[in-house]
N, C-alpha and C positions, 0 to 999 in steps of 0.2 A: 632371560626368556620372558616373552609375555604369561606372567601363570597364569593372568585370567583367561585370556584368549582359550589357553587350553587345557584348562580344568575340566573335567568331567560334568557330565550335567550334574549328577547327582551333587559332587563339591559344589557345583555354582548354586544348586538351590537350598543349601545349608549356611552358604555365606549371603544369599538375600534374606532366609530367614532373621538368621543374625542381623540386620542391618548392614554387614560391612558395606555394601553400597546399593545404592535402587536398580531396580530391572531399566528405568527408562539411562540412568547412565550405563548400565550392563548392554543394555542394546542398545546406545549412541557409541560404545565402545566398540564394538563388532559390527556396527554400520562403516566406521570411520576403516576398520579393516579391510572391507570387500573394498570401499571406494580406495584406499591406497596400493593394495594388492591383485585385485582380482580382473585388473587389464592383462595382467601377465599370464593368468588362468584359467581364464573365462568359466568360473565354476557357475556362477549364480546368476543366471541369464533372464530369469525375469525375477524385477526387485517389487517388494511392496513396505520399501520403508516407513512411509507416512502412517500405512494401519498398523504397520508391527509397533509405529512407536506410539501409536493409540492404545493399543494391546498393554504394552509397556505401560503405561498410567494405569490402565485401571487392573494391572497387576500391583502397582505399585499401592494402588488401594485398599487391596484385599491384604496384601502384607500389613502395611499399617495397623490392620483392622486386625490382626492375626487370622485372617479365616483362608487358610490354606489346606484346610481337612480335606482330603483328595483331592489334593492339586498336588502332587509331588513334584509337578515342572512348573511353580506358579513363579513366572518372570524370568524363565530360561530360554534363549532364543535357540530357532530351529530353522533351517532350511528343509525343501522337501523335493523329491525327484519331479520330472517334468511332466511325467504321465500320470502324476495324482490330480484329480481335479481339486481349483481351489476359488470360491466362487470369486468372480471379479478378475481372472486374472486366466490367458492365454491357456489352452491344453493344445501343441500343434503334433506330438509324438514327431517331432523334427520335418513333416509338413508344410511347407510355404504356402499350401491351398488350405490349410486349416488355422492359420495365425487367426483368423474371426473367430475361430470357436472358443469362447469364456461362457461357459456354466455359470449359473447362478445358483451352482448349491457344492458342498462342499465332498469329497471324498470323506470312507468311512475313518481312514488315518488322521486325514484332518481333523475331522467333529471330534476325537479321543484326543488327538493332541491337544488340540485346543481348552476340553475340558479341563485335562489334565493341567491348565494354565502357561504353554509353551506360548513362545512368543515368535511368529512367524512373521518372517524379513524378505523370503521368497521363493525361487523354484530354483530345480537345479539342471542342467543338460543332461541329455542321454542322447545315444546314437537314434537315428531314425528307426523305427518300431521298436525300437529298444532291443534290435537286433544285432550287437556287434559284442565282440572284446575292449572296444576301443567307445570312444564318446566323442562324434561328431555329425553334426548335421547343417542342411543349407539356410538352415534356421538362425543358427545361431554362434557357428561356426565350429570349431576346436576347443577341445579340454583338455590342459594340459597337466601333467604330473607334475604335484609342489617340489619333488626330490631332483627333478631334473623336468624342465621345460618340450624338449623337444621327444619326449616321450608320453605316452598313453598311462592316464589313473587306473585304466581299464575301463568295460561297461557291460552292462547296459547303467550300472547305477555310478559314471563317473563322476559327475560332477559333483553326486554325492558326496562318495570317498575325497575328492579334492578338498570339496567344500571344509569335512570335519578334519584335514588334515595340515591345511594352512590356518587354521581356527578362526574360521569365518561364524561358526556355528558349532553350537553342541550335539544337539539332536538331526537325527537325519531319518527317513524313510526309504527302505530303496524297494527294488523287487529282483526277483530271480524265477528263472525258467532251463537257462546255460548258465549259473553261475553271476550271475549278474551280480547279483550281492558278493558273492564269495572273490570274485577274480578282482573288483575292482579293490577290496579290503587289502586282497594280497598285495597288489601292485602300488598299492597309495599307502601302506602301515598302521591299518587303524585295525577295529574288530566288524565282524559283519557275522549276524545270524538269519541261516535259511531254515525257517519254521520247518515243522514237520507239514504237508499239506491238509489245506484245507483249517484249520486252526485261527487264522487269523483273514479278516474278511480282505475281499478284493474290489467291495465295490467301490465305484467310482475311480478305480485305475483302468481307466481305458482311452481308448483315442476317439472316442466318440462323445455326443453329450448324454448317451443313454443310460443307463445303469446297466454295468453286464456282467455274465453269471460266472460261475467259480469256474473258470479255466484251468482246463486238465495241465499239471505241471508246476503252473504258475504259481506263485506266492508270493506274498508282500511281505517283508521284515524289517528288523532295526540295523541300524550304522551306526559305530559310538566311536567315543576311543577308549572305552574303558568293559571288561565284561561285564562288572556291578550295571553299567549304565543299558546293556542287553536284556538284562534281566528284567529292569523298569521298565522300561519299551516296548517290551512283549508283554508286559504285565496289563501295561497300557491297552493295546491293543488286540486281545486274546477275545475270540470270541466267535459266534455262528455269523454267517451271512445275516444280514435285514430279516430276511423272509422267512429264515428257517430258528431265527431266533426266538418265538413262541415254545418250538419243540424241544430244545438244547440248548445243554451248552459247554464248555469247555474249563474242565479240570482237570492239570497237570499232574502224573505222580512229580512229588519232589523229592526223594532219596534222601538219602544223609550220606555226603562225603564232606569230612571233616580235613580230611591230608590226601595227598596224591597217593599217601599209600595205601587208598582206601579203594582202588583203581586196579582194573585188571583190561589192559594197553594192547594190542596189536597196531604193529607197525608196517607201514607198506609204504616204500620208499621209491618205487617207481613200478613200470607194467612195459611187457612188450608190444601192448596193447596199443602205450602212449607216452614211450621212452621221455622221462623227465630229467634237465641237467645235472651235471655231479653236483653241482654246489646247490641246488634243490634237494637232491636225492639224501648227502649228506646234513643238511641241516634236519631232514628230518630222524635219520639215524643219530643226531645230537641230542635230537627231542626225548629217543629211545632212552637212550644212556644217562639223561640227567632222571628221567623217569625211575629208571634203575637203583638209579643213585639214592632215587626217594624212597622208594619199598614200594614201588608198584610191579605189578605183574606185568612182566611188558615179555612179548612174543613177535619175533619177525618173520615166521612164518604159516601164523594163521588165517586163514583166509575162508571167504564162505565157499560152500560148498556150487558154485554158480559158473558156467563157462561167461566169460565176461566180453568176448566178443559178441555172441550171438548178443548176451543183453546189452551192449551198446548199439545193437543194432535194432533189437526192440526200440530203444529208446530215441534214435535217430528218427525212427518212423513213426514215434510220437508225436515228439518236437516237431518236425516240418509237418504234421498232419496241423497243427494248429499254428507256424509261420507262415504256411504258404496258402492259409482257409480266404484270406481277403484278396487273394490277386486277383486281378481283372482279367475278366474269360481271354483276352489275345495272349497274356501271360499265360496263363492255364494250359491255353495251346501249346506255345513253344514250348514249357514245360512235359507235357504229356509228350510232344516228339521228340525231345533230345532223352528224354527216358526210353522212348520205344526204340531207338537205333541203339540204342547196350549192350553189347555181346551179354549173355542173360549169367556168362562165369565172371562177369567184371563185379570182383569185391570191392574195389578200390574207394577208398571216400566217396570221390565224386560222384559214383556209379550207385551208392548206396545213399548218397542225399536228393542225387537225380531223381529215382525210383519214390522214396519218402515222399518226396513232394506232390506227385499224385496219387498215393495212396488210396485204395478203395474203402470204403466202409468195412469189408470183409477183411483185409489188411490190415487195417490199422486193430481188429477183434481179436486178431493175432498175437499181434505186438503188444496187447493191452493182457491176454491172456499169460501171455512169457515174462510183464511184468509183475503179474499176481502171482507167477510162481518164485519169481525173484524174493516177493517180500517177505512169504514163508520163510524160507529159506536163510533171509535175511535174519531173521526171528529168531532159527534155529542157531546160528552164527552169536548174538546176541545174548542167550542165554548162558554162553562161557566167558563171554568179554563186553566191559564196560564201551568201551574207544575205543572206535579203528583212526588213528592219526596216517592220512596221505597226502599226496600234492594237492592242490588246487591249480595250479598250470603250470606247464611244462618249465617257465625261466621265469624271470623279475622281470621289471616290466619293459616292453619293445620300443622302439622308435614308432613315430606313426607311421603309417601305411593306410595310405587311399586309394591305393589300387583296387581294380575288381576284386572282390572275393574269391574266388575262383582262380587264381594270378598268385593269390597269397603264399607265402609260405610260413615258416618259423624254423629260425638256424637254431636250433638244440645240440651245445657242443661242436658245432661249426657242420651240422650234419642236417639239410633243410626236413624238415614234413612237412605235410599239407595244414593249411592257417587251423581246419575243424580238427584235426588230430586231436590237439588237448582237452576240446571239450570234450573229451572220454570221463579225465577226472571230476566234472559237474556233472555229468551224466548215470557216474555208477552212484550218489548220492539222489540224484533230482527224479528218477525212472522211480525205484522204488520208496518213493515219497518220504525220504527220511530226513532227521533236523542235520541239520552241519553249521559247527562256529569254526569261524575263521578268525587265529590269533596271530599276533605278531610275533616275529622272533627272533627280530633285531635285524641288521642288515649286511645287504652280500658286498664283496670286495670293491663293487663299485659304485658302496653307497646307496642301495635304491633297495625296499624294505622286503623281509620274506616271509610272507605267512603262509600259514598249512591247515589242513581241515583237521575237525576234532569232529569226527560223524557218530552217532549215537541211534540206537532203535527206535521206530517212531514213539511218537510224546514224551519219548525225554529230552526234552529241549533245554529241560532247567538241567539235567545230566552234564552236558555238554557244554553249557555255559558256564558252571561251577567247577567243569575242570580246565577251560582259560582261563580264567579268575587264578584258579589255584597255581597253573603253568604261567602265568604269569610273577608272580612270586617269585620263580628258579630264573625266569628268561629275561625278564624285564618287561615292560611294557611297551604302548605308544613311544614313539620317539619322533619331533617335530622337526619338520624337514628345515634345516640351516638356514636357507636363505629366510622363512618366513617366523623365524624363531624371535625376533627381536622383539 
């Protein structure tokens, strides 16, 4: 196996420390990768070779010089999702009428990356508005999964997860709103942590050249392949918005778990809410039992005290209150009519994403109020149990599908639901604004990789990363997809 390719950042910036070899061979080595792999994957769709390996030099000079004093990524290369700005270089959020838009200034991920001495090679796909499970756009085409080609990484942060999982790159940035972060980890094999909101800044993820404000839901996080390298990442990154940085700022508690058996687990292996496969359901009842095994308190029938339809449905009316804010008034129409013909007893998905999407102000006050009672609630849940470990989506990862959205479905156990069905399990995480790490845990009978959430009470982010870290130990880690292992 290539080790370096897929060494952890933090490995890779202990062996540049060392001398074992310079940042600018460390990034001609992972240059040399995307260009002999990445027609197959199309992960890294816009390059900036030439500055990353300027980058690369005058890493290589600070090394020499030893002055890497908070630089912990000083000469580690890094890919970054498509909707970060990066000055000099395309932002189209999958757009054909926005390929001209290049900022000349950088996202708040980038300026921290970069201090932090990362060494950035270029941008990665995501579906158009960063709205799918899947990563495609007319941009830039298909993202294909390293485990298997003719299937989805996942998205909105595919190209992402592709990127760190055929070791094109160490460091990644993604974001999440449905799991964007979380689904594409599951379905590509790597680790992905969704902040608690608001924590780590947003500016300059946007599809505009403007600077825009903390988006209800949203949030930016890290992509690794290792939870040590989660922890860096966020480390990195942790902090107030620009504006609101004079008044705050952000300190994690960080707990002391020393062993899993330091850990009190609830397990929840599937909902009828968002019926998840046997071989999902049971991997995570695996999770249970080795837990068990280790002296943690682990329970499979605790739960918060919350009807979790109604709060997916809060949260449904969140989410399109901020997907559907930029259509254009003829969409708006059609929208507001195919909502007003609804028989007003129609629950059914469509009927209830219908209705979301033109959502009143008064509505949406609603839905904002059901999730304030959620988070209590949440709190109270919390205070008996460290981890709730559940699915992240319904199966491993699908074939593509470009059909309408609406057209979609998902065979679970050869039984279809509708394509939004699963995001129920990003939703009961992402609504009441809590952290979730998604770890790997090895892979399903047809080879293609299975991770599961590790959801923790807000701001224990470092909670939940320290027990992938630790589940990792029992499970194994990262495991690099076959064909790109060599």
């Amino acid at each position: 196996m290539d080790e370096i390719a897929f060494d952890s950042a933090t490995g890779l910036a202990a062996r540049l420390r060392a001398g074992e070899f310079s940042a600018v061979e460390l990034a001609e080595h992972q240059i040399r990768r995307i260009e002999k792999y990445d027609g197959d994957i199309n992960a890294v769709v816009v390059r900036d070779f030439e500055r990353g390996l300027e980058a690369a030099r005058e890493a290589d000079r600070q090394l020499q010089s030893k002055s890497w004093d908070g630089k912990p990524l000083l000469g580690v290369p890094m890919t970054i999702k498509e909707l970060y700005h990066v000055a000099g270089l395309q932002t189209t959020y999958g757009h054909p009428e926005l390929k001209e838009n290049v900022p000349d200034w950088d996202a708040d991920a980038v300026t921290k990356h970069r201090a932090a001495g990362a060494v950035l090679l270029g941008k990665t796909n995501s579906p158009v508005d960063g709205g799918d499970f899947q990563t495609y756009n007319p941009v830039y085409g298909t993202t294909n999964n390293p485990f298997d080609p003719e299937r989805t990484p996942g998205g909105s942060s595919g190209g992402s997860a592709a990127s760190l999982a055929a070791g094109f790159a160490a460091v990644e940035a993604g974001s999440d709103i449905g799991g964007s972060i979380r689904n594409p980890a599951h379905y590509s094999g790597i680790y992905g942590h969704k902040p608690t909101w608001g924590i780590v800044p947003q500016y300059g993820h946007t599809a505009t050249l403007l600077p825009n404000p903390q988006a209800d839901l949203v949030v930016c996080g890290p992509m690794a392949r290792s939870a040590e390298d989660l922890r860096l990442f966020l480390d990195i990154t942790l902090g107030p918005e620009p504006l609101e940085a004079p008044g705050w700022r952000v300190e994690l508690p960080e707990g002391r778990y020393e062993s899993l058996s330091d850990f009190r687990v609830a397990i929840w292996p599937t909902d009828d809410n968002a019926p998840v496969s046997a071989e999902i359901s049971d991997r995570i009842n695996e999770v249970g039992r080795v837990l068990a095994s280790c002296g943690a308190i682990v329970s499979d029938i605790a739960r918060p005290d919350i009807d979790f339809r109604k709060s997916h449905e809060a949260y449904q009316n969140l989410l399109q209150s901020i997907m559907s804010a930029g259509v254009s008034p003829e969409q708006r129409k059609r929208n507001e009519a195919r909502a007003a013909s609804l028989d007003p007893n129609d629950l059914s998905d469509r009927a209830v994403l219908s209705r979301a999407m033109v959502l009143s102000h008064a509505g949406w006050l609603g839905a904002n109020a059901r999730r304030q009672r959620s988070r209590y609630q949440w709190r109270e849940f919390f205070r008996d149990w460290d981890i709730l470990i559940c699915p992240q989506m319904a199966t491993t990862a699908f074939k593509h599908d470009h059909s309408p959205f609406m057209q979609r479905t998902t065979l679970v156990d050869n039984v279809e639901q509708p394509y939004f069905t699963q995001i129920f399990w990003a939703g009961v995480v992402t609504s009441p604004l809590l952290p979730s790490t998604v770890f790997p845990t090895g892979l399903s009978g047809e080879g293609l990789p299975i991770g599961v959430q590790a959801v923790g009470d807000a701001y224990q982010d470092y909670k939940t990363i320290r027990f992938a870290d630790l589940i990792t130990q029992e499970l194994g880690g990262f495991i690099a997809p076959p064909a790109y292992a060599d």
